[in-house]
N, C-alpha and C positions, 0 to 999 in steps of 0.2 A: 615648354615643359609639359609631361603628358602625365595624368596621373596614373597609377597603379591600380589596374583594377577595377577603375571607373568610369562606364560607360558617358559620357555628356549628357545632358538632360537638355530638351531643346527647349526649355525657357531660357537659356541663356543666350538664343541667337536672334533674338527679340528684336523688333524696328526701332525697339525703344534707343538702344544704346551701340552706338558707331564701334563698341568693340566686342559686341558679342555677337563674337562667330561660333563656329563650330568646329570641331576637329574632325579629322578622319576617320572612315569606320576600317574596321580589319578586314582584308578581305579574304576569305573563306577559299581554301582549295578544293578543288575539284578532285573526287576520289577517279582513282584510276583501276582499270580493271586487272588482273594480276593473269597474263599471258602461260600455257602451257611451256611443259619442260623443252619441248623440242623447239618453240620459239622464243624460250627464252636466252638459247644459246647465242640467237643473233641481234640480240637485245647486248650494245655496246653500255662502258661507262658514261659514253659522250652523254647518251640519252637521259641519266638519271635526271630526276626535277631540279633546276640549278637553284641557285639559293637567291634571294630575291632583294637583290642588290641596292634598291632604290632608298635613299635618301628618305630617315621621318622627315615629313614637313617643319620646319621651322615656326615659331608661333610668330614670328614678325610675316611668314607668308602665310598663313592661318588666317593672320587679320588683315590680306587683301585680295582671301580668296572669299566670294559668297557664297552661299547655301548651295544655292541654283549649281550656283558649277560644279559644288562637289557632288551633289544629285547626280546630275548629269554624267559628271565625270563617274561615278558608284555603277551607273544603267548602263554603261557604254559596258565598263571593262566585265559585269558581271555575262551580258551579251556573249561577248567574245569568249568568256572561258567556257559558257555554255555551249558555245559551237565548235570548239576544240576538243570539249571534251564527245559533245557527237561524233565530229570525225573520227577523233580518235579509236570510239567505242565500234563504228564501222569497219575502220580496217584491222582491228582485232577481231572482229567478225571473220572475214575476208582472208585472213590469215590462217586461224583457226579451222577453215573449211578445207583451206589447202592442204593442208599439212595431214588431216584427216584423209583426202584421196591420196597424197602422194604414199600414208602410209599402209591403206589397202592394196593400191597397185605394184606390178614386177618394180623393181629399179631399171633404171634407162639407161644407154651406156653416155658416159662421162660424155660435155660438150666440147666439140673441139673447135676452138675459138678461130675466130675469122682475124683479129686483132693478132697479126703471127710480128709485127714490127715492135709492138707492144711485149709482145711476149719474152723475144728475144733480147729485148732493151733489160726485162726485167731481171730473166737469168744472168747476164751478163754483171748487171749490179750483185745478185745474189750471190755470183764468183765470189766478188770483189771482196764481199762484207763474210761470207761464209767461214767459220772456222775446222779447222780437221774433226774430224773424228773422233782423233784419237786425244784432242785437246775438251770433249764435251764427258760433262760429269753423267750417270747414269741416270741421273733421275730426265735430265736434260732429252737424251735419248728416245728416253720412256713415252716423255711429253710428247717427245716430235714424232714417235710412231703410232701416237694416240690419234693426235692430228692428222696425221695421214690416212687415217680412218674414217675419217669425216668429210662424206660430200661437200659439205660445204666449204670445207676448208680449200679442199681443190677447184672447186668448182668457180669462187668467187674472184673475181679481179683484184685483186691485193694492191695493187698501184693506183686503183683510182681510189677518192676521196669521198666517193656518194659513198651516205646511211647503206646499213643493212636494207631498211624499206622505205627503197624510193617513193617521189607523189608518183599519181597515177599521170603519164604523159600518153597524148593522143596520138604519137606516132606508131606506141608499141603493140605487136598482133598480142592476141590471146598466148600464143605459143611462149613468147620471148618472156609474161609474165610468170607464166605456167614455169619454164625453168628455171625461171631464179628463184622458188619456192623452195627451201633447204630440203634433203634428201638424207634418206636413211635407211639401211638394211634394214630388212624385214626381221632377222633372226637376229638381230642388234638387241640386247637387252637394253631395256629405258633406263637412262643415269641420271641421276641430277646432277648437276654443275655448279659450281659457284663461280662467278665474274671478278675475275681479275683486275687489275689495273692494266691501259693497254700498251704497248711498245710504238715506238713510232720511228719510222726508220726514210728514206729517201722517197719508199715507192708511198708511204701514207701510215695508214693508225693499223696497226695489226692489233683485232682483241685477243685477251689472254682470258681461260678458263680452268678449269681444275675441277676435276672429278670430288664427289663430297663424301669425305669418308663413313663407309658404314661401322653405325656404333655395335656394337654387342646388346642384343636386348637384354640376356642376362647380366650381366655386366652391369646396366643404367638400373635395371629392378634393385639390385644388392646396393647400389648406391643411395638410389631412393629411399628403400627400406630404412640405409644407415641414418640417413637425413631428419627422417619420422622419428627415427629413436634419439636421435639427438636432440629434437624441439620437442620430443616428448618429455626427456630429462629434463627440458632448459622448461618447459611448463610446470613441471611438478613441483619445482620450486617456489615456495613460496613468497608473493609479495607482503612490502611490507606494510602492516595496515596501520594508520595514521588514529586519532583520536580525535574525538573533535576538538578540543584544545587544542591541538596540535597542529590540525587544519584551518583551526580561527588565527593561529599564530603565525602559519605559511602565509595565509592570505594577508594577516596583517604587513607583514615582511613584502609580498609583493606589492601590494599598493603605494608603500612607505618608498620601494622604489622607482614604482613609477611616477609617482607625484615630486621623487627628487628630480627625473629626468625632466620631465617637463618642466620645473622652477629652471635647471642649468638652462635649457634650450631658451625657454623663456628670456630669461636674464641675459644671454647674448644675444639674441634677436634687439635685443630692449636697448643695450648697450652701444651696441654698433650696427645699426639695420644696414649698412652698405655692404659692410664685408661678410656677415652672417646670413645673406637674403635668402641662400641655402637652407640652412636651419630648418626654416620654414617648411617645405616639403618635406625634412625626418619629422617636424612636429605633426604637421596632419598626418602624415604615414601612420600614425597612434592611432588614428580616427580608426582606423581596422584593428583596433586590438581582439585578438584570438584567445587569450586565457580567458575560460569562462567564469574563474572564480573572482575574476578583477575588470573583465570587460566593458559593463555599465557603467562603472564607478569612476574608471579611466578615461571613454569619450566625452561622459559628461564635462569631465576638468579640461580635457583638450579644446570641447567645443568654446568654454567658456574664456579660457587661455587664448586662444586665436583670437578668439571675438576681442578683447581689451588688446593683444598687442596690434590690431589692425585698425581700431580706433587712435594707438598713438602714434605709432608710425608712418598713418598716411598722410598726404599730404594734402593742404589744402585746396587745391584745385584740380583740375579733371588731366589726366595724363592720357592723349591721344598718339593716334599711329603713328610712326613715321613716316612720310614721304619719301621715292623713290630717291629725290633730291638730297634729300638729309642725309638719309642713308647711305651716297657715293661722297658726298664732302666729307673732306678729314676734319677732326675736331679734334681737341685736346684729351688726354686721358682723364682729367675731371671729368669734362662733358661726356665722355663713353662710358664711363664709371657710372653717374648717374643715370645714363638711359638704360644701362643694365637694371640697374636696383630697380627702374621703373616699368620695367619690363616686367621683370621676376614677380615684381609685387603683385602687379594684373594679372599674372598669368596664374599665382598662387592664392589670389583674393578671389579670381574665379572659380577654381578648384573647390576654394573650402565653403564659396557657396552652391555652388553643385550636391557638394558633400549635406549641409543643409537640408536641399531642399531633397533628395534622394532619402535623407529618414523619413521624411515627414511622409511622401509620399508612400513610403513600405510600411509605415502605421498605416495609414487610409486604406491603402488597399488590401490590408494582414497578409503581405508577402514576406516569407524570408527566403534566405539563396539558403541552397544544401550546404554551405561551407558556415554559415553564419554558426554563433553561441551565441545567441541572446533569442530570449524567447519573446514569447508575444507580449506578453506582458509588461519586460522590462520596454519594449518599444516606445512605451505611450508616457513615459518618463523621458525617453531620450527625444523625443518629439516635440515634448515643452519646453525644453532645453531649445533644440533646435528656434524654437517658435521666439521665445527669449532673446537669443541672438541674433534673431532677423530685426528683432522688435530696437532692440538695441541700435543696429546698425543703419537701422532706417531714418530712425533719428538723429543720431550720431554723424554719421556721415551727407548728407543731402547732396553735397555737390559734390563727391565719387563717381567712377566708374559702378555701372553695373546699376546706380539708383532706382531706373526705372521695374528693374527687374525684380529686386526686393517688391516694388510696389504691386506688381503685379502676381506675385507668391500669397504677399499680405492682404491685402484688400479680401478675397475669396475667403480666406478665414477669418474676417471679422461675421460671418453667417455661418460659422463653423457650428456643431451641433454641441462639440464639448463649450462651455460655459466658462473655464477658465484660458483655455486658448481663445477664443473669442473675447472677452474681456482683457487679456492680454493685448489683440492688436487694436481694438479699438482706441484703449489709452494711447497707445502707442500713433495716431493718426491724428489724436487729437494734440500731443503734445508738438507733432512735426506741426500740423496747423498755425497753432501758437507763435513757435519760434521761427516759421520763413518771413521772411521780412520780403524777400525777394518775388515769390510768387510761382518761383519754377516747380517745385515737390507740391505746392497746393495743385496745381494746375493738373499736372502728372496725374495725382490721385484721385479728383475729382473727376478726369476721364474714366477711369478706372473703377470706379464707382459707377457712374453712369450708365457703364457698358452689362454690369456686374446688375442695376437692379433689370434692366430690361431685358437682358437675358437669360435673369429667372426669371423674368413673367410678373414681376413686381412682389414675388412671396419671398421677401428678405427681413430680416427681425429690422425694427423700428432703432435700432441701435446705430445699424447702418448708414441711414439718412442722419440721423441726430448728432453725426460728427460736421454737417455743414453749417453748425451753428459756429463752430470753434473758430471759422474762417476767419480771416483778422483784415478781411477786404473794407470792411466799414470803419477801423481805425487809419489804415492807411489812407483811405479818400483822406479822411479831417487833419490828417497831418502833410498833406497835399498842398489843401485848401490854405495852410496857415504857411506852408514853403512859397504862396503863391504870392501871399499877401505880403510877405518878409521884400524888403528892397534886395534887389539882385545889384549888383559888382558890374560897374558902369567905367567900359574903357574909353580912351579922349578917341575921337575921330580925327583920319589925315590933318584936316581943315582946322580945326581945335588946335594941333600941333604946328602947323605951321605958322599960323597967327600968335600962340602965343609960347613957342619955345625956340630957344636958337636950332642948330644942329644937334651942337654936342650934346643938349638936351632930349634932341628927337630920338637921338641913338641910344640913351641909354632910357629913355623912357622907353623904346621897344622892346629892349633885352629884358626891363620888372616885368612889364604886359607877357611876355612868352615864357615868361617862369612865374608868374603867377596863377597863367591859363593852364599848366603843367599843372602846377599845385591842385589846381580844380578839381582835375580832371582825374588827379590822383584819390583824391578826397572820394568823390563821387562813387558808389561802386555800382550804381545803376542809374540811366535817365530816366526821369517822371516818364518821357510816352513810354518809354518798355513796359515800365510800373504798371502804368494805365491798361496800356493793352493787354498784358494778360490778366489781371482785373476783371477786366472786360469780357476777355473770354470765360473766366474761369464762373462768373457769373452767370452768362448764357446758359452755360450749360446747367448749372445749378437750376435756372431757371426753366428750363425747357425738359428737366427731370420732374420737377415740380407738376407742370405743368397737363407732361404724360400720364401723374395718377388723380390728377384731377378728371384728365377727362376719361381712361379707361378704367380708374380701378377706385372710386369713389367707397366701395364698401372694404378695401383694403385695410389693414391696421397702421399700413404709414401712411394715412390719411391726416393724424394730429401731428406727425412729425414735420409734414408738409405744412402744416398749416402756421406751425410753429416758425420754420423758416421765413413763411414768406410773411408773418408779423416781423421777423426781425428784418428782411432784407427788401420788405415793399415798398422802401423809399428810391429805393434805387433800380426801382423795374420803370420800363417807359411807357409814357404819359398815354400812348394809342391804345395799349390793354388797359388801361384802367376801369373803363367803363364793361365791359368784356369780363373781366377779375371781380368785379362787385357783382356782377350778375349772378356769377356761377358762384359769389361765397351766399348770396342771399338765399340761391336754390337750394342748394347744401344747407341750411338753418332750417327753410321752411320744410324740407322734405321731413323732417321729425325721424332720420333716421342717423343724429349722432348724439354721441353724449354728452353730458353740459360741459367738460372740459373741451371738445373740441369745439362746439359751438363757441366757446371764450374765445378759443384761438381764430375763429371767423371773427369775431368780431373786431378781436384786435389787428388782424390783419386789413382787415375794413379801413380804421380808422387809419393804422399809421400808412397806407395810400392816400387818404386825404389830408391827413396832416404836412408830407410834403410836399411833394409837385404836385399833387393833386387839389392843392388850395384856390387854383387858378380854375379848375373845373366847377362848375354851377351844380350838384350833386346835393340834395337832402338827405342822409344818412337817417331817415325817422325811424324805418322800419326795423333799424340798427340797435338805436336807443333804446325802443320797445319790446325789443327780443330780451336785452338787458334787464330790459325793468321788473320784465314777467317772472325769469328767473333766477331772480335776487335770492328769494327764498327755498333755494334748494340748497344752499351751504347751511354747513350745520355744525356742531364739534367735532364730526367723526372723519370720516377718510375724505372726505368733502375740503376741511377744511385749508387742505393746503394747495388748493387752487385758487383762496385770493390773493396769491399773489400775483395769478393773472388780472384777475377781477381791480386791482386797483391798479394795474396798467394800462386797464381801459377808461376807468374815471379818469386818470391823469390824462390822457389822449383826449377823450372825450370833452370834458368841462375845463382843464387847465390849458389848453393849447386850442379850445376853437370856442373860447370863451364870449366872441363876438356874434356867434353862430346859435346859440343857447337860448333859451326865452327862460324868464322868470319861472314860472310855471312850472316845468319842465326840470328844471333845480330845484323847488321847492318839493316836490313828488320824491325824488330822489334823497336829497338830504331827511326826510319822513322815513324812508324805507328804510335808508341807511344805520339809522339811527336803531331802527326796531329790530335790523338785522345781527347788533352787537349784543343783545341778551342771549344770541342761540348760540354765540359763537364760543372761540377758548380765547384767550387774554391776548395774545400777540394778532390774531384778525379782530381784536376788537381795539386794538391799539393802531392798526394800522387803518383801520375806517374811521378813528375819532381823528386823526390827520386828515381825512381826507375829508372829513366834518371841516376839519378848523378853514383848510385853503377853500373851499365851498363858499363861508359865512366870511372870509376877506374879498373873495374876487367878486361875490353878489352884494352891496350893502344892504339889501333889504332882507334877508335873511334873517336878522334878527326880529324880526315880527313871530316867526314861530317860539319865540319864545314870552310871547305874553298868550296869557287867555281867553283876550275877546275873538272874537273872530271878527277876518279882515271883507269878507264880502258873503254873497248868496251861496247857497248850497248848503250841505254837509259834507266833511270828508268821508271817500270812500274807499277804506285801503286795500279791499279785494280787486278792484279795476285795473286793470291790466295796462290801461292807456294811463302815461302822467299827464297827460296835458289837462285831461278832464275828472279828476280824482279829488280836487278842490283841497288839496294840501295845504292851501292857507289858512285854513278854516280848522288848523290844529296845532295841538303843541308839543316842544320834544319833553315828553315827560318820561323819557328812560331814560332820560340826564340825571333825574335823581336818585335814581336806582342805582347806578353804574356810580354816582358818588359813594355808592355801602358795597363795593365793589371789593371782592380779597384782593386784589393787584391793585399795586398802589400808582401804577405806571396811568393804570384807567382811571383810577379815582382822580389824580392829578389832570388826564384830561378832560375828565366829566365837569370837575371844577372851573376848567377855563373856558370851557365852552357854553356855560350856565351865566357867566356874566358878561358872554359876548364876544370872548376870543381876541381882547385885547391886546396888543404888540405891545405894551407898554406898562407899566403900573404895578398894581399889588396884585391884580389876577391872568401876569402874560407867566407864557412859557421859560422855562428854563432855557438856555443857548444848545446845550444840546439834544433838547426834544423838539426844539422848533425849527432848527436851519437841518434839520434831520428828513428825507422822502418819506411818503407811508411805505413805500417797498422797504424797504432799509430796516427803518421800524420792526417791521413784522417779522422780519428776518431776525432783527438783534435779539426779540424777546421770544422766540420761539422754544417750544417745548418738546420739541424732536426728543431729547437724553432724555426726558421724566424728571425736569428739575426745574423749579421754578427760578425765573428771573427776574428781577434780582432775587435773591436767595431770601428765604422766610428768617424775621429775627429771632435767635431761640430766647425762649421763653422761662426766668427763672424758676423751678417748683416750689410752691407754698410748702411749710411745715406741713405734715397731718396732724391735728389733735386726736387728743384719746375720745372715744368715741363710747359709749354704753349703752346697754338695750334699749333699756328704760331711760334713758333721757329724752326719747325723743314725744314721753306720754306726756302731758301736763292735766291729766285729770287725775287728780289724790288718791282717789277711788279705784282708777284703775289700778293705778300703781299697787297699792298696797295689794290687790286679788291675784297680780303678777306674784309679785313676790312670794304672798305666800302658797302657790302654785308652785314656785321653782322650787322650794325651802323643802316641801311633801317629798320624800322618798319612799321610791315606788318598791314594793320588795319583787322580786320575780322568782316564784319559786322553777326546781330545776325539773325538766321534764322527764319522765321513767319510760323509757323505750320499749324497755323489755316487759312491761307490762302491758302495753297497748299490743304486742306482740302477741299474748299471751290471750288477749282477749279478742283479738283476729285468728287467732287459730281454732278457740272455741265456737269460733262463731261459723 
């Protein structure tokens, strides 16, 4: 099926997808030059341009012709018409010149033919066929003595079959050309002719012509004239002019019916997609709607209408070509039934994404066609629609036809410049993430990405890369690991069998084994190594994108999104970069040109490298810690604050997972800061560091020494020092545990409390169950003050009565009192001011 009106858009013929071809372009006729009256007499019917018979291509040969061929086959035939039309344009030249001498020069007397056997064969017929005279109507006569005035008519061979103008053959002199050039009296007035249909008789095609009759110029003026005063009259009329009430109520009247057509088409499409597949192209045919009062409002419900009936009615798996084979076997009228419906479907699922991605692109480029009504304006509406429905079908669909091709529309607009289309596909990428189980749409898109940031040059919004977080490759490993651990389905060996079952038993114990292994294999809808290997892949490339703006675009802004990545997914990068990867996050720290959240994300990408396979590596992380330690106090309550919840993903890394790796010291420095750090902060980062207090003072037992007063050895502590090793944090106590007890959140007061008498698991001063089996991430998260509302909620507070209140009660000197009073008691008199006498004594003055 071809659509109406719409050109193919060559993202559909993609490497992506085994069924996106292309269809044929139109090909363009060659204008023709339009020959003088006197050649155009021997200009036959035969010659007209015949009508161009061939066959539309079928879409079943669409999808086993490729690109290249129709290219090729496009350059071949446009060649050809190009040099047809030269020749052509030549011997209309050539013709043209002739006819121009022949009609300067005397006339020549008639040729008389050397062909006298020919001749006389002819006449002979011409008896035969010839009727009397007296049996030809006048007009018949007329003709034939017209004809007989014309060189050419006599002049020409009437029995043979060659064109008026033969090719040029290399036998013939000048002379033999020169006479076949039609001939005409000098004093012959010029006629124009019209071309007949031709006779064709024993001896060949005799043409038929006919003089054109002259109109009357006075005659066609009076007619004209009438015609003006007719559409003059039929103008003067007036139309009728509408209200706008009346215009709101037309257009409501048309929408009402276009929204019922689309519900009917709809609802048989829905009802019976095999017999209705039809439908389908009248409902896109809407996508062009032409009334401009209903246009907008129309494609929008159409686009939305296709988009939900092509999510229901497709089917779940990929619907490939036929082979030549399939195609010559007979099959039953089901099976051809069906392969129509699945034919129709692709061929109209590709249309209506054509149709898609064609608005989107006349938004971009602020193109409209001269035929279009919809202006610029409404475009950028019907474009988030469109953008909508890719968004939809991306997700929606994964294993369809055409998938990669959505991908490769979508991806470029998640860097789109509008903010709501852009946030559109981004969702949209992360939720397909989410939901592949399988790895094929991850993999797709991550190419696609890839290709997309390096081909900007690395200038793509940070939005872009921050979708590789969503990748769901680090769940599927651990549910690997645990299919791996799980006991597998152990069938008996030959030798098992013959030892210990009869026959009859061998036999049917083969028949459970071959219908169990069936069952499996049914169950299964992918093998772990597929799993793995695109895994695999889809990793690489994550990682070797990574990798590219480490090393060329380090002052880039998806430098934190990078960094962010490769903290979540540097367990799973191999063991020979690791040392290489630490180098470059250490450089990146010290060069003092990032900001304290991306430096978190070095650090933690540090860590979780050496937390896993990297635990085998002999690597000191000091200079790690210290980075840490320095910058402790740059969080604060304000826009700071919501990055520890990196900050305490690096404690946990850091002291809960390499807690053998650690020196006293070194802990003791830390849980100091830590501590001092919860006064600056808001209630949910200081809830989530007294956690990370409490696992601190369980995993070290000597911890608890900072909570008495003596000091434990030499020094002073000194909390400016940058280094923990030598700051002598023994040598103090946590005394903003008491503080934080008079705390207004009672989440902190509760843990300020348990960590003053030791952080007991047990007894009258352990944790509640769900403050303690709780993470500090989790924590900081649950009590967070994002909405401006405290958590738990403040208890209201009943209002006291007011009592009565009086001036003087609040004197207790008698003395006073009584001077008050009689002060108030004095009434003051105010006498009234005379205006006009102060007036009176400014004027004298």
């Amino acid at each position: 099926m071809r659509s109406v009106g719409l050109s193919p858009s060559p993202l559909w013929h993609s490497h992506w997808d085994p069924l996106s071809v292309g269809t044929c372009d139109r090909y363009t006729a060659v204008p023709r030059a339009v020959p003088s009256p006197a050649a155009r007499s021997l200009v036959t019917a035969t010659q007209l341009p015949r009508k161009n018979t061939k066959r539309v291509p079928s879409f079943r040969k669409l999808l086993r012709t490729s690109q290249i061929k129709l290219d090729n086959k496009l350059k071949n035939k446009q060649f050809k018409q190009k040099s047809a039309a030269k020749k052509y344009r030549k011997e209309q030249k050539k013709l043209r010149e002739a006819v121009r001498d022949a009609i300067a020069s005397k006339p020549f007397p008639l040729e008389v033919y050397k062909k006298k056997q020919i001749a006389e064969k002819r006449e002979e017929e011409e008896e035969d066929d010839a009727l009397p005279l007296d049996m030809m109507d006048e007009d018949d006569l007329k003709l034939m003595e017209d004809l007989a005035q014309k060189a050419s008519f006599l002049t020409r061979d009437l029995s043979s079959n060659e064109p008026v103008h033969v090719k040029k053959r290399k036998h013939e002199s000048v002379i033999d050309k020169y006479e076949k050039v039609p001939r005409r009296m000098q004093s012959e007035p010029e006629k124009e002719l019209i071309h007949l249909l031709p006779i064709k008789d024993k001896g060949g095609i005799i043409p038929q012509t006919m003089e054109k009759p002259v109109s009357n110029v006075a005659q066609d003026e009076e007619e004209d004239t009438e015609e003006m005063e007719e559409a003059e009259d039929f103008s003067a009329e007036p139309l009728p002019v509408l209200t706008p009430e009346e215009m709101a109520a037309q257009r409501r009247q048309k929408l009402q019916e276009r929204k019922m057509h689309i519900a009917a088409l709809a609802s048989a499409i829905l009802s019976e997609p095999d017999n209705n597949i039809k439908k389908l192209k009248e409902l896109r045919a809407m996508l062009m709607e032409q009334d401009p009062n209903v246009a907008v409002i129309v494609r929008k419900l159409v686009m939305v209408s296709l988009m939900e009936i092509f999510k229901d009615i497709a089917p779940s798996y990929k619907i490939r070509p036929l082979t030549e084979a399939e195609k010559a076997t007979k099959v039953k009228k089901e099976t051809q039934k069906l392969r129509e419906f699945e034919e129709g479907l692709v061929s109209q699922y590709k249309f209506y994404l054509e149709n898609l991605e064609q608005t989107i692109k006349d938004w971009k480029q602020r193109k409209l066609k001269k035929s279009n009504v919809i202006s610029l304006k409404a475009y950028k509406g019907l474009a988030e629609i469109a953008v909508k429905c890719l968004c939809e079908l991306l997700v929606a669909l994964p294993h369809f036809n055409f998938h990669n091709n959505i991908i490769v529309l979508i991806v470029p607009l998640m860097n789109d410049a509008s903010k709501m289309i852009s946030q559109l596909c981004v969702e949209a990428v992360k939720k397909l993430f989410k939901q592949d189980k399988l790895g094929y749409a991850s993999l797709g898109v991550v190419k696609v990405i890839s290709g997309l940031v390096r081909g900007r040059n690395y200038d793509v919004r940070p939005e872009v890369l921050k979708v590789f977080l969503h990748l769901r490759i680090k769940e599927v490993e651990l549910q690997k690991d645990s299919e791996d651990i799980a006991p597998k389905k152990k069938f008996m060996t030959y030798k098992e069998k013959r030892k210990n079952l009869s026959r009859m038993q061998r036999k049917w114990k083969k028949a459970e084994e071959k219908l169990e292994r069936e069952l499996l294999e049914a169950e299964a809808s992918e093998s772990k190594e597929k799993k793995l290997k695109l895994h695999t892949e889809t990793l690489n490339i994550v990682f070797v994108t990574y990798f590219r703006i480490l090393k060329k675009a380090q002052k880039s802004p998806l430098l934190p999104a990078v960094l962010e990545g490769l903290a979540k997914f540097a367990h799973l990068i191999n063991v020979e970069f690791f040392d290489d990867l630490l180098i470059v996050l250490h450089s990146l720290i010290a060069s003092g040109g990032l900001s304290y959240r991306e430096s978190l994300h070095c650090i933690l990408s540090a860590f979780h490298i050496l937390s896993g396979q990297g635990d085998v590596l002999n690597i000191d992380p000091m200079k790690f810690y210290t980075h840490l330690y320095k910058t402790l106090f740059s969080l604060h309550a304000g826009r700071t604050n919501d990055d520890m919840g990196i900050v305490l993903q690096c404690l946990d890394v850091m002291f809960a997972k390499r807690r053998k790796q650690v020196s006293q010291q070194r802990a003791l420095a830390f849980l100091k800061r830590l501590s001092t750090l919860t006064l600056h902060v808001l209630p949910n980062s200081s809830v989530g560091i007294l956690a990370t207090n409490r696992v601190l003072m369980q995993i070290f037992p000597k911890m608890d020494l900072l909570l008495d007063n003596e000091s434990q050895g030499s020094g002073v502590y000194l909390p400016e020092l940058e280094e923990p090793e030598h700051c002598n944090a023994q040598n103090t106590a946590l005394w903003e545990l008491h503080l934080l007890q008079r705390h207004y959140h009672p989440i902190v007061q509760k843990f300020a409390a348990h960590l003053i008498v030791g952080a007991p698991t047990e007894g009258s001063g352990a944790l509640s169950l769900d403050l303690s089996q709780r993470p500090a991430t989790e924590l900081f998260e649950a009590y967070s003050m994002r909405e401006m509302t405290f958590n738990p909620p403040v208890a209201s507070v009943t209002p006291r009565r007011k009592d009565t209140f009086l001036p003087t009660d609040s004197f207790i000197d008698e003395e006073l009192n009584k001077r008050l009073q009689q002060h108030i008691s004095e009434t003051v008199v105010h006498k009234p001011l005379d205006f006009a006498k102060h007036l009176k004594e400014s004027s004298l003055s």
